[in-house]
MIZA-242821 format. One record per residue (C-alpha): residue number from 0; residue in three letters; x, y, z. Coordinates in steps of 0.2 Angstrom, whole numbers, plus 5000, padded with zeros to 4 digits. Layout:
residues N
<vexba resi="NUM" resn="ALA" x="X" y="Y" z="Z"/>
...
//
This chain:
residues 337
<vexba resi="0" resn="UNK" x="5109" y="4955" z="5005"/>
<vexba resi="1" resn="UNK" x="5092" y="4961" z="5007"/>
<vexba resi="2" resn="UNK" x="5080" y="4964" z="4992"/>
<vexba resi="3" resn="UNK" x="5066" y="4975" z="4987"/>
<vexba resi="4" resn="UNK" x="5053" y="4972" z="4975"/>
<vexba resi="5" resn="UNK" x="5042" y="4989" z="4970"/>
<vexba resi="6" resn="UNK" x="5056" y="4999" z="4974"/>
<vexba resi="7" resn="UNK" x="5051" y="5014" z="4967"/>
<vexba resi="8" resn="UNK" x="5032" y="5014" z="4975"/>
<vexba resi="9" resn="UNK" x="5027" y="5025" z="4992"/>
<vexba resi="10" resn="UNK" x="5031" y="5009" z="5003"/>
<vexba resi="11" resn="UNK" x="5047" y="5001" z="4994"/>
<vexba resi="12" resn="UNK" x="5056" y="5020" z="4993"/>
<vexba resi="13" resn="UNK" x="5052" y="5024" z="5010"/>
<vexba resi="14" resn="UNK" x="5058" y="5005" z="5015"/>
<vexba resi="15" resn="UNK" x="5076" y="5010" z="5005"/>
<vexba resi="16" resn="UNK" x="5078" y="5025" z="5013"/>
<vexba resi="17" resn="UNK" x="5077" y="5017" z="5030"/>
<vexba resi="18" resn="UNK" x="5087" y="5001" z="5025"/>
<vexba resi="19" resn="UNK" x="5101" y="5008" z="5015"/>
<vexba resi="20" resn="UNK" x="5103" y="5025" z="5030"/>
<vexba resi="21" resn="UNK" x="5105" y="5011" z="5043"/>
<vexba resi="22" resn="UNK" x="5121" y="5003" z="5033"/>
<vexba resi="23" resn="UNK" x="5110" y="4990" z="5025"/>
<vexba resi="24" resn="UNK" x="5115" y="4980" z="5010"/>
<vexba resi="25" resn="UNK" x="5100" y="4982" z="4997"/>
<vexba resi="26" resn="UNK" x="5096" y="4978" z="4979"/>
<vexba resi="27" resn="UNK" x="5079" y="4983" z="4972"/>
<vexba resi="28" resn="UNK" x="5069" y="4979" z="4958"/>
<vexba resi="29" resn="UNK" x="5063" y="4993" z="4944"/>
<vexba resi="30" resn="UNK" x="5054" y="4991" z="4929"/>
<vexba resi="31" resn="UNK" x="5053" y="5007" z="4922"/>
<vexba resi="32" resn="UNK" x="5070" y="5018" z="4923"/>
<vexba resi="33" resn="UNK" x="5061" y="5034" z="4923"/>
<vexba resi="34" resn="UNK" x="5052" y="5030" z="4941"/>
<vexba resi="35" resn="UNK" x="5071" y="5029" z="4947"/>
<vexba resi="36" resn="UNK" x="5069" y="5048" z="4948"/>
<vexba resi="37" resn="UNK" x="5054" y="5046" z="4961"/>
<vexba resi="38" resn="UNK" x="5064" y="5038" z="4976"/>
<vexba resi="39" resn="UNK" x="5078" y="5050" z="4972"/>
<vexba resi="40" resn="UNK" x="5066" y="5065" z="4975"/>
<vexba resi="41" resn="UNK" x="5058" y="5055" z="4991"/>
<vexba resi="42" resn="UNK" x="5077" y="5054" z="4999"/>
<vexba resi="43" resn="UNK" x="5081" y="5071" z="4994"/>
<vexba resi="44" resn="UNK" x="5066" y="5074" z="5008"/>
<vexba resi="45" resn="UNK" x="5076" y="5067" z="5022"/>
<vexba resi="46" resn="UNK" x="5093" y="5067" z="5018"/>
<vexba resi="47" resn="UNK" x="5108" y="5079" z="5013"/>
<vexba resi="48" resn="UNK" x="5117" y="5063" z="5007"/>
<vexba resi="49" resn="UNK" x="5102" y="5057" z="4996"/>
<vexba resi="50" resn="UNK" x="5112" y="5055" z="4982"/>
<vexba resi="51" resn="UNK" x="5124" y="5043" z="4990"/>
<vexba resi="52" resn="UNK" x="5114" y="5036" z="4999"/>
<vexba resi="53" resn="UNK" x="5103" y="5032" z="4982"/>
<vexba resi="54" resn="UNK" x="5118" y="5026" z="4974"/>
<vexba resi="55" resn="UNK" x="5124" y="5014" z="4986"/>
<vexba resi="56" resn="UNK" x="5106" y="5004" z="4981"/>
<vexba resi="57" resn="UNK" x="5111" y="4989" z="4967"/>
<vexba resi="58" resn="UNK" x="5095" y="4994" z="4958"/>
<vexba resi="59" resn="UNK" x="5091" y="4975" z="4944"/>
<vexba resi="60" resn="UNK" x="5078" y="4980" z="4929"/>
<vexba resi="61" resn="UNK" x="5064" y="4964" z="4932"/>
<vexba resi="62" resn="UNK" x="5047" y="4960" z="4930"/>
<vexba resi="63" resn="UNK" x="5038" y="4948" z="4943"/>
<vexba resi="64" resn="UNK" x="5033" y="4938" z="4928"/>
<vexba resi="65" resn="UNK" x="5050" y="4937" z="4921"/>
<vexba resi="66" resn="UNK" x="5060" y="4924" z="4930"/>
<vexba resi="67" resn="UNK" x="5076" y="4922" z="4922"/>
<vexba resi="68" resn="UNK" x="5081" y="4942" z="4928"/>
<vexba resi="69" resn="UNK" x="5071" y="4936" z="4943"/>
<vexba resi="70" resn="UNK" x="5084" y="4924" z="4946"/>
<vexba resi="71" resn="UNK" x="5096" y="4935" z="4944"/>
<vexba resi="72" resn="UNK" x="5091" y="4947" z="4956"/>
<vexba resi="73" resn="UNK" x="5090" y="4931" z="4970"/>
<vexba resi="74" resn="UNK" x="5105" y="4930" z="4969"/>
<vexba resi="75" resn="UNK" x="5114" y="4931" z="4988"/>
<vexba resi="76" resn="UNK" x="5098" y="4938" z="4993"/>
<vexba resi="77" resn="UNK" x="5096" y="4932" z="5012"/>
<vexba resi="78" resn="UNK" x="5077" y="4943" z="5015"/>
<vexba resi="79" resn="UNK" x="5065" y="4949" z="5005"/>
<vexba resi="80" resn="UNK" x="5051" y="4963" z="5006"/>
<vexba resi="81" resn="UNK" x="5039" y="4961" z="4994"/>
<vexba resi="82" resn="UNK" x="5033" y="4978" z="4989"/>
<vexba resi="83" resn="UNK" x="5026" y="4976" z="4974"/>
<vexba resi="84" resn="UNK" x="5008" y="4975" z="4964"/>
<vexba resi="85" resn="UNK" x="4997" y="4983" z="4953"/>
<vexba resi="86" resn="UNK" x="4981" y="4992" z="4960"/>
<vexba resi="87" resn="UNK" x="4967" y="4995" z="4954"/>
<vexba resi="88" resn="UNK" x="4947" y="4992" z="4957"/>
<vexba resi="89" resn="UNK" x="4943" y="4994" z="4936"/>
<vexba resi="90" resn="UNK" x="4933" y="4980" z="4936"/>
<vexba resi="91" resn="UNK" x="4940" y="4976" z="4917"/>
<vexba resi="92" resn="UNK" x="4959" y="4976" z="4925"/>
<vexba resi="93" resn="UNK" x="4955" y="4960" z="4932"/>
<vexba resi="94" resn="UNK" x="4967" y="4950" z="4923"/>
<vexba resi="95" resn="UNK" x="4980" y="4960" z="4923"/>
<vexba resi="96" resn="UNK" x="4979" y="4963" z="4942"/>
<vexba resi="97" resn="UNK" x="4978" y="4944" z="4944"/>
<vexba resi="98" resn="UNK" x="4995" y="4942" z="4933"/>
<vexba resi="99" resn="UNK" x="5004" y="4955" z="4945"/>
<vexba resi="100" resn="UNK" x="4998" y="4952" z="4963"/>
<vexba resi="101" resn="UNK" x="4993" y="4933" z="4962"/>
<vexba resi="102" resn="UNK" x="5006" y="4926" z="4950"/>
<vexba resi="103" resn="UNK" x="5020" y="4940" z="4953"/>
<vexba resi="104" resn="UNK" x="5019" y="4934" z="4972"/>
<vexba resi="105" resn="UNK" x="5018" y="4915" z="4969"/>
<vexba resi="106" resn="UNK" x="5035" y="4917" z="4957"/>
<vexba resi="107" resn="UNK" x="5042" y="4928" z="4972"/>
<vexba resi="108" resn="UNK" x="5039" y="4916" z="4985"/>
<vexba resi="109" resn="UNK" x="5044" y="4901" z="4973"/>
<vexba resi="110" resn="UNK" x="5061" y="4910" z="4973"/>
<vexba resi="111" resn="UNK" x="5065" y="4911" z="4990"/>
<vexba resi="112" resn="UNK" x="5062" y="4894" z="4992"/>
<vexba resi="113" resn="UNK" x="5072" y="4888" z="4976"/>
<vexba resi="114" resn="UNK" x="5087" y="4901" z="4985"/>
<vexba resi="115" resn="UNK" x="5085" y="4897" z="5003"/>
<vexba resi="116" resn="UNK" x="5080" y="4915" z="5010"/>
<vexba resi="117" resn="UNK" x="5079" y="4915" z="5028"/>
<vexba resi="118" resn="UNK" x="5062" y="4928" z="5027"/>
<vexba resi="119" resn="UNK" x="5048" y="4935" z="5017"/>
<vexba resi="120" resn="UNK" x="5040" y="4951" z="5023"/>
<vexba resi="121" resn="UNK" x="5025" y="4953" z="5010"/>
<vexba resi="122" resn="UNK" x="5015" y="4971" z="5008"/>
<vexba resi="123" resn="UNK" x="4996" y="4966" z="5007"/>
<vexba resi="124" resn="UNK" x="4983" y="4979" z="5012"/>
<vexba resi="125" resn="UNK" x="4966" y="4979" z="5023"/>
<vexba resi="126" resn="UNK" x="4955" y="4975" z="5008"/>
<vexba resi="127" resn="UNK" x="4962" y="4957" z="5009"/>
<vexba resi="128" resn="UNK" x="4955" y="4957" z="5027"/>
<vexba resi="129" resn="UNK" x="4938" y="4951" z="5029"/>
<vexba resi="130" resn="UNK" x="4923" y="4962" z="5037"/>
<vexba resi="131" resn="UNK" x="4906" y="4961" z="5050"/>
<vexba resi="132" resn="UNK" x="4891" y="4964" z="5048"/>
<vexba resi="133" resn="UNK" x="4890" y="4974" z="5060"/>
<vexba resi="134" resn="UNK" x="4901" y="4991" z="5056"/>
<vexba resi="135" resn="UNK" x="4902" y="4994" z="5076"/>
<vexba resi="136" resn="UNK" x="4914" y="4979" z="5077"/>
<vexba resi="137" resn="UNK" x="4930" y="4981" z="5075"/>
<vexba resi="138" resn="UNK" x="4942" y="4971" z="5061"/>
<vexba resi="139" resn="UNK" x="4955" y="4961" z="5067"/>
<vexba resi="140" resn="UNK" x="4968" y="4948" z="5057"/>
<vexba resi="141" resn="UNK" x="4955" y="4934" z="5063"/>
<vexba resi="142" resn="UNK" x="4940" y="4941" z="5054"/>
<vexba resi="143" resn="UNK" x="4935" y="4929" z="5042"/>
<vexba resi="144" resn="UNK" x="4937" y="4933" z="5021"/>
<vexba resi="145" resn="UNK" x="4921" y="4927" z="5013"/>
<vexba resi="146" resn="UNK" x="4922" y="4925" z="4997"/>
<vexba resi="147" resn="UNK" x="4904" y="4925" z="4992"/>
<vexba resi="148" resn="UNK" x="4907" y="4945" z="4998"/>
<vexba resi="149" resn="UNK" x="4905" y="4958" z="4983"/>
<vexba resi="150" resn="UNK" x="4922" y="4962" z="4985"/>
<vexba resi="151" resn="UNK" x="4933" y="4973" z="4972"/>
<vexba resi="152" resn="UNK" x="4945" y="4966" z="4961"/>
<vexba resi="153" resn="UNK" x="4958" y="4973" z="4969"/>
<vexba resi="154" resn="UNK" x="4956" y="4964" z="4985"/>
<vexba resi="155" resn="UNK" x="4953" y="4949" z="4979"/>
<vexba resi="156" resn="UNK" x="4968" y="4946" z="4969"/>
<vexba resi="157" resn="UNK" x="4977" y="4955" z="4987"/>
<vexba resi="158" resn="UNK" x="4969" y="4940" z="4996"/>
<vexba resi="159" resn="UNK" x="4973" y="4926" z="4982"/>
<vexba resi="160" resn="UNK" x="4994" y="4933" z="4986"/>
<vexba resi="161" resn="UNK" x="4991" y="4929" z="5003"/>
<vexba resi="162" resn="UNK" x="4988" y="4913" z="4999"/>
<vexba resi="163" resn="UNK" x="5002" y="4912" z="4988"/>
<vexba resi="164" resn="UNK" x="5011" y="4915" z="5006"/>
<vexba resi="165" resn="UNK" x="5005" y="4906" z="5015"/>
<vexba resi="166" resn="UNK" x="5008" y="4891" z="5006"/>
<vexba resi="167" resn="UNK" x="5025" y="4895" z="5004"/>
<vexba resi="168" resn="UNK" x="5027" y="4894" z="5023"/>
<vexba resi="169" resn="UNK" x="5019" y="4877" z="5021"/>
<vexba resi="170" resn="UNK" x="5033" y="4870" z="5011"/>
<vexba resi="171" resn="UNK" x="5047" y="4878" z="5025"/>
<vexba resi="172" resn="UNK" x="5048" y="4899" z="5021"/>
<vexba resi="173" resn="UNK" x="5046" y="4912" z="5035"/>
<vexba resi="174" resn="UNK" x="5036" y="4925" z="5030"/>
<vexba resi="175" resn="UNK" x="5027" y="4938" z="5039"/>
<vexba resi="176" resn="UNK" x="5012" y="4949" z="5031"/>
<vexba resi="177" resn="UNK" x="5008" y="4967" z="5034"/>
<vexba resi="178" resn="UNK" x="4990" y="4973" z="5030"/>
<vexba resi="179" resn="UNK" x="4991" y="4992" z="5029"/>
<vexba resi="180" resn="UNK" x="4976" y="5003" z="5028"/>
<vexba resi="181" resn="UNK" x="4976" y="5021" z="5018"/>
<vexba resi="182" resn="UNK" x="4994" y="5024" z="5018"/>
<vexba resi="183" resn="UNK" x="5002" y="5042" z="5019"/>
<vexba resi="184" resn="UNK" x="5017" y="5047" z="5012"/>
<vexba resi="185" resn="UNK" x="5025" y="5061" z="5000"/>
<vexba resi="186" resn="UNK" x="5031" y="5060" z="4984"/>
<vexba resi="187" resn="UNK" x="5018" y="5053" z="4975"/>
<vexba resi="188" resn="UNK" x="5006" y="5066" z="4972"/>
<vexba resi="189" resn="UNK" x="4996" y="5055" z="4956"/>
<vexba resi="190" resn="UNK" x="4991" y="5038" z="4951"/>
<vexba resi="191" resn="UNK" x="4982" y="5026" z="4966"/>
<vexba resi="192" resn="UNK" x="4994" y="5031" z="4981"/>
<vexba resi="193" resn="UNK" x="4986" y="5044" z="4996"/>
<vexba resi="194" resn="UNK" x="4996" y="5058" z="4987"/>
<vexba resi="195" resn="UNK" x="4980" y="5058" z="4975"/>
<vexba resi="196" resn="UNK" x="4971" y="5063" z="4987"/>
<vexba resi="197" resn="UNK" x="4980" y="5079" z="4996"/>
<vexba resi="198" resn="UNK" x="4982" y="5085" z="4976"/>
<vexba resi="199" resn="UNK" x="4965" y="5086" z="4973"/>
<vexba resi="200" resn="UNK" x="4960" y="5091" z="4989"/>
<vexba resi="201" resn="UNK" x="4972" y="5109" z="4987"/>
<vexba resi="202" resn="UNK" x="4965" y="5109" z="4970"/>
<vexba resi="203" resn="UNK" x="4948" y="5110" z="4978"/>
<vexba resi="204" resn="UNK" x="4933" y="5096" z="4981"/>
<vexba resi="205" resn="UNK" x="4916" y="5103" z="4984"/>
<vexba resi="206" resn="UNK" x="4912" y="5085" z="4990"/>
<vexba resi="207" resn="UNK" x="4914" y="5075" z="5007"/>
<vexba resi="208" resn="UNK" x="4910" y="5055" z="5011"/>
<vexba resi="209" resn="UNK" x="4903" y="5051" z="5028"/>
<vexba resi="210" resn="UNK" x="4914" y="5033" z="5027"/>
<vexba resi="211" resn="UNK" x="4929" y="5026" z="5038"/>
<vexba resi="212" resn="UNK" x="4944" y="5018" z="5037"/>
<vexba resi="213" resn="UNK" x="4959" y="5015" z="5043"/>
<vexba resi="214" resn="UNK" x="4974" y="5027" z="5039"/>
<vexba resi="215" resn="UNK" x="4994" y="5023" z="5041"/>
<vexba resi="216" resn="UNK" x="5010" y="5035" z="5041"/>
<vexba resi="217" resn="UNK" x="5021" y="5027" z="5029"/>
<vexba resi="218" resn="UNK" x="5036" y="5027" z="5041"/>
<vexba resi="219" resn="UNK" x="5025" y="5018" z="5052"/>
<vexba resi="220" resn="UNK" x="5022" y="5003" z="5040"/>
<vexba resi="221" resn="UNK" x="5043" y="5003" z="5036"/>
<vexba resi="222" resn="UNK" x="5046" y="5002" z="5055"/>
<vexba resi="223" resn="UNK" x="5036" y="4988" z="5057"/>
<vexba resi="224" resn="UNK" x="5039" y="4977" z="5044"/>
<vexba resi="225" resn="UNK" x="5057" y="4980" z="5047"/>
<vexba resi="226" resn="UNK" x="5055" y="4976" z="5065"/>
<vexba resi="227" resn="UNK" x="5047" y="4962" z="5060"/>
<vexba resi="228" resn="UNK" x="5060" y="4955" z="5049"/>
<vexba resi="229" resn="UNK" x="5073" y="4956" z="5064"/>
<vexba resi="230" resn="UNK" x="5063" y="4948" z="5074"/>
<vexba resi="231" resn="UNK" x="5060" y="4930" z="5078"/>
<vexba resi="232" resn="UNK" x="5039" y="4930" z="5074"/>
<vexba resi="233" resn="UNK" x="5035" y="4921" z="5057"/>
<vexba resi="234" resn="UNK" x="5018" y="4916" z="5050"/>
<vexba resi="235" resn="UNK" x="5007" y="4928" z="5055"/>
<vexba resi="236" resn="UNK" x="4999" y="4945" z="5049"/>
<vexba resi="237" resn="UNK" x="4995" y="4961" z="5055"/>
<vexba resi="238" resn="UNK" x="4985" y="4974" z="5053"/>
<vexba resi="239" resn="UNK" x="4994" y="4993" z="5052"/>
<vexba resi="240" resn="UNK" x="4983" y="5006" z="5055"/>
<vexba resi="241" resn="UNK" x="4986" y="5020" z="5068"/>
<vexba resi="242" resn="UNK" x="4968" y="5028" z="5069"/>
<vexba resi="243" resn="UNK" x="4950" y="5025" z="5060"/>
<vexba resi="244" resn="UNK" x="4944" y="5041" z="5053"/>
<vexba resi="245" resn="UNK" x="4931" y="5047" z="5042"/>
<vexba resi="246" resn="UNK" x="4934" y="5051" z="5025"/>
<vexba resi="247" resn="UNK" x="4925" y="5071" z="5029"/>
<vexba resi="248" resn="UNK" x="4937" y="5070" z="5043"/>
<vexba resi="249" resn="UNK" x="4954" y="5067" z="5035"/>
<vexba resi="250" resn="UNK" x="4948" y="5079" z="5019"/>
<vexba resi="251" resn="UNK" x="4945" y="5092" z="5033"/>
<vexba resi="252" resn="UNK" x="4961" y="5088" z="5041"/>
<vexba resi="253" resn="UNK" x="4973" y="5091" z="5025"/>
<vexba resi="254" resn="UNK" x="4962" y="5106" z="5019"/>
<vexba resi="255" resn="UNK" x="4967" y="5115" z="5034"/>
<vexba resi="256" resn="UNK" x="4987" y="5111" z="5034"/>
<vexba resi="257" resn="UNK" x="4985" y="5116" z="5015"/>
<vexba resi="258" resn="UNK" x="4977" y="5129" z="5018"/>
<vexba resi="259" resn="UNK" x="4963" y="5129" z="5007"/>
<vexba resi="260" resn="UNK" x="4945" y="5127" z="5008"/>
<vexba resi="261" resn="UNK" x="4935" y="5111" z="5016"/>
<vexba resi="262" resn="UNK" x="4922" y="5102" z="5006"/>
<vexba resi="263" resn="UNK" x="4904" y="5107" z="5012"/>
<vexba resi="264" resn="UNK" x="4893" y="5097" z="5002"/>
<vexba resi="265" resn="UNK" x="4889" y="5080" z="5007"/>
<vexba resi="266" resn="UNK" x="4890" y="5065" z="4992"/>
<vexba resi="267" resn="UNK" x="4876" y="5055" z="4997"/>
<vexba resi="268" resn="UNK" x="4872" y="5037" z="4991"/>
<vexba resi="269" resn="UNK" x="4861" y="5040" z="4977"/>
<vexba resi="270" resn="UNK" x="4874" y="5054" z="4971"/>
<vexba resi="271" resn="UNK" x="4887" y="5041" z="4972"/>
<vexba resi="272" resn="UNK" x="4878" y="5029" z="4962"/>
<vexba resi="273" resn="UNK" x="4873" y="5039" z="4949"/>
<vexba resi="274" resn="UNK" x="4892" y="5044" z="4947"/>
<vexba resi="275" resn="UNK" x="4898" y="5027" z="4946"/>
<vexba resi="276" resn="UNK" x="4885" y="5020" z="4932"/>
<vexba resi="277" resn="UNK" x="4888" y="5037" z="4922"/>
<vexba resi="278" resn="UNK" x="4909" y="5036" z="4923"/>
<vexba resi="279" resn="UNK" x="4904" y="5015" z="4918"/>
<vexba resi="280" resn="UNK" x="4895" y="5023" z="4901"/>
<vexba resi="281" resn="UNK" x="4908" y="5033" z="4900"/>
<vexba resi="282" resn="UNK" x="4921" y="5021" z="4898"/>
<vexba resi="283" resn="UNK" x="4909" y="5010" z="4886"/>
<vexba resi="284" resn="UNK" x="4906" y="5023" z="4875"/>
<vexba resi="285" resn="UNK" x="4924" y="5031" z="4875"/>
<vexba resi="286" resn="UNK" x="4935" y="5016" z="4880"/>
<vexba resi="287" resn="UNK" x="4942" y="5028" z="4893"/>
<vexba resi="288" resn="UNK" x="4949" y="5021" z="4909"/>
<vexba resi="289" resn="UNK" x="4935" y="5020" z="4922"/>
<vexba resi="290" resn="UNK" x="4938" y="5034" z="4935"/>
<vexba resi="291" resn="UNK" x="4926" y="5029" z="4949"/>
<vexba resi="292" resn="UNK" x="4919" y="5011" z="4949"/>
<vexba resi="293" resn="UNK" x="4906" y="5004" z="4959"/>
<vexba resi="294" resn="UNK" x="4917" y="4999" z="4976"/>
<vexba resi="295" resn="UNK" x="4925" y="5016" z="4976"/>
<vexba resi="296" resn="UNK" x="4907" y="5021" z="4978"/>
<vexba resi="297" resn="UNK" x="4904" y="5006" z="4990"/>
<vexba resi="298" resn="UNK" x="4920" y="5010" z="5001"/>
<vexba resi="299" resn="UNK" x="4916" y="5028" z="5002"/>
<vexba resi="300" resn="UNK" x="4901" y="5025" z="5012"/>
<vexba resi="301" resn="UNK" x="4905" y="5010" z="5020"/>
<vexba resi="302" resn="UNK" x="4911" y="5011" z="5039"/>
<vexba resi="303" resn="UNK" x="4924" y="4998" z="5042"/>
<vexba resi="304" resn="UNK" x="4936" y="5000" z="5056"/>
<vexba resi="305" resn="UNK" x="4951" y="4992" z="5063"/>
<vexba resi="306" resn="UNK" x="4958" y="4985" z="5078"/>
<vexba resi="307" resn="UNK" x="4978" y="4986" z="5079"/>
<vexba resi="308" resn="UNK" x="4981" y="4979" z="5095"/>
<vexba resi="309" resn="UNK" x="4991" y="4963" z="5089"/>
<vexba resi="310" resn="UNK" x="5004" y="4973" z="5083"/>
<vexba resi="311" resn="UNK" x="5005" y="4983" z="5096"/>
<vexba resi="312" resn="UNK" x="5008" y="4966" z="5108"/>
<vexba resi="313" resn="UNK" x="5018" y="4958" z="5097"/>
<vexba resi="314" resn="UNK" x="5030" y="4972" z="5097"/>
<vexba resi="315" resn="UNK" x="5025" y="4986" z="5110"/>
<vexba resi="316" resn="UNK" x="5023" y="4994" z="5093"/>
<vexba resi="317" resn="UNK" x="5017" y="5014" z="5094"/>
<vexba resi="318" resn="UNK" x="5010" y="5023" z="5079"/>
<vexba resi="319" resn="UNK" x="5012" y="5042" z="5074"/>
<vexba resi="320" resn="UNK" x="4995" y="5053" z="5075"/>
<vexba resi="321" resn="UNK" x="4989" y="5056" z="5061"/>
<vexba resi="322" resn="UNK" x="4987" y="5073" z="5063"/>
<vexba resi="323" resn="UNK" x="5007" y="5073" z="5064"/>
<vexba resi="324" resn="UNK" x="5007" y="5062" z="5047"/>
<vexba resi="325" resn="UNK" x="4994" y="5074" z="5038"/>
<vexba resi="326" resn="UNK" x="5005" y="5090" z="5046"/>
<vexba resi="327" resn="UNK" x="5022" y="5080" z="5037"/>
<vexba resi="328" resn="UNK" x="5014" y="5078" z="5021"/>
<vexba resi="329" resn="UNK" x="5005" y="5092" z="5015"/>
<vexba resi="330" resn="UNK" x="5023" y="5101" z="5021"/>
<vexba resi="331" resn="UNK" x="5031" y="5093" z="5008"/>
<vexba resi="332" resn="UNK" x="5015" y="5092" z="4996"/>
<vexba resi="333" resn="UNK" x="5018" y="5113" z="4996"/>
<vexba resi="334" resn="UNK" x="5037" y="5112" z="4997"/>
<vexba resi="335" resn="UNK" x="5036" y="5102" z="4978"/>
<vexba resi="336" resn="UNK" x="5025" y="5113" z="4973"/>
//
């Protein structure tokens, strides 16, 4: 049998969808029952026989820091695709992110040693990855993670579960790590996913970043790390991302499939700065959550791109366009609307 953690996230409910259409035998973790509605609505997307194919899913209410229902949802688990964490970049979330991602995955991989599970496939993300100098370089699974870096909280508790891997494969688990960029996929039109980002681009944004990054069609990240499972490769990492664009770019790219206008102003630097110190005062003088912090400033400027050749070698991989992916999604953005 085959688990899912973060089940009812973008990655784990398109990773049910695919695993439970092809006859799989699944059981996925949930923590809040009301999310449960979520993956219903994402296979209702795809499918005639969602609801079946929903249903056939032995869904276990657990936390990754609860390890007695942990244990219970090990057992006769043979694979595991760890899906879930907590993002964020609020700086004063730190704690919490580190309990999620860092401990959450060290107790994950604890179990499938203590219950002999053949394979770990563990969702990371491209901030664990580490970056040049140099923007014209590309990134590649070999570029080194200094931690002296001012990097966001958020990768750095990525980058401290990869550890938590990697030493699991030290004391005899198999486990492969996929590193996804800017992930696109429906059904999750708020909170920290893409969706976000086509929702407030129909509802209108006056301003466009000049940074890049890597973008990823969901599907794409399901396919690989399912290939991967069924494959015989083990301890290694790879980077999912299907094409480096700009942030103007991909804002330009879903206004036009959603039919609404483009940004025309440009956020520069000292904007971006100013925004970032006045949402910080904000949050001390309110105790609101923080809205934009200074990396989401940093990232949105920043040019970082990716090289995805190794998983292309490994397994003659191909990626959907994202002009195919953004075409997909706003479809759907408008069909729920």
């Amino acid at each position: 049998m085959i688990l899912v953690t973060g089940g009812t996230g973008l990655v784990g409910s398109h990773l049910l969808y695919k695993l439970v259409s092809n006859g799989q035998n699944v059981r996925a973790i949930y923590r809040r029952e009301k999310t449960l509605k979520r993956v219903a609505h994402v296979f209702g997307y795809f499918s005639d026989n969602a609801e079946n194919l929903f249903n056939s899913i032995d869904w276990v209410e657990a936390d990754l820091n609860d390890i007695p229902k942990l244990q219970k949802a090990f057992e006769g688990i043979t694979h595991v695709y760890h899906c879930a964490a907590f993002v964020s970049f609020e700086p004063n979330k730190y704690h919490q992110l580190r309990k999620i991602n860092i401990k959450g995955t060290a107790n994950i991989v604890n179990l499938c040693i203590s219950y002999s599970v053949k394979k770990l496939c563990y969702v990371s993300s491209i901030a664990a990855i580490g970056h040049h100098e140099d923007s014209s370089k590309l990134i590649t699974e070999q570029t080194a993670w200094n931690p002296e870096d001012d990097n966001s909280v958020y990768a750095i508790t990525k980058y401290g579960a990869e550890l938590e891997v990697w030493r699991g494969t030290q004391e005899g688990l198999d486990a492969v790590i996929v590193n996804p960029g800017i992930i696109l996929g429906a059904g999750y039109w708020k909170g920290g996913s893409s969706g976000n980002l086509f929702r407030k681009i129909h509802e209108g944004m006056k301003y466009y970043v000049n940074g890049v990054v890597g973008y990823v069609d969901v599907f794409d990240v399901v396919d690989a790390m399912v290939l991967l499972m069924n494959s015989n490769i083990k301890n290694e990492n790879y980077i999912l991302v299907s094409e480096n664009l700009s942030f103007k770019d991909f804002q330009y790219k879903v206004a036009k499939k959603l039919n609404v206008k483009p940004p025309i102003k440009e956020a520069k630097p000292w904007l971006l700065n100013i925004v970032w110190r006045l949402d910080w005062l904000r949050h001390k003088l309110t105790g609101s959550r923080r809205s934009f912090v200074k990396h989401t400033a940093k990232s949105a400027i920043s040019i970082t791109k990716y090289d995805n050749s190794k998983i292309k070698n490994a397994l003659g991989f191909k990626f959907k366009p994202i002009d195919q992916s953004v075409k997909e999604v706003c479809e759907l953005y408008l069909k729920d609307l």
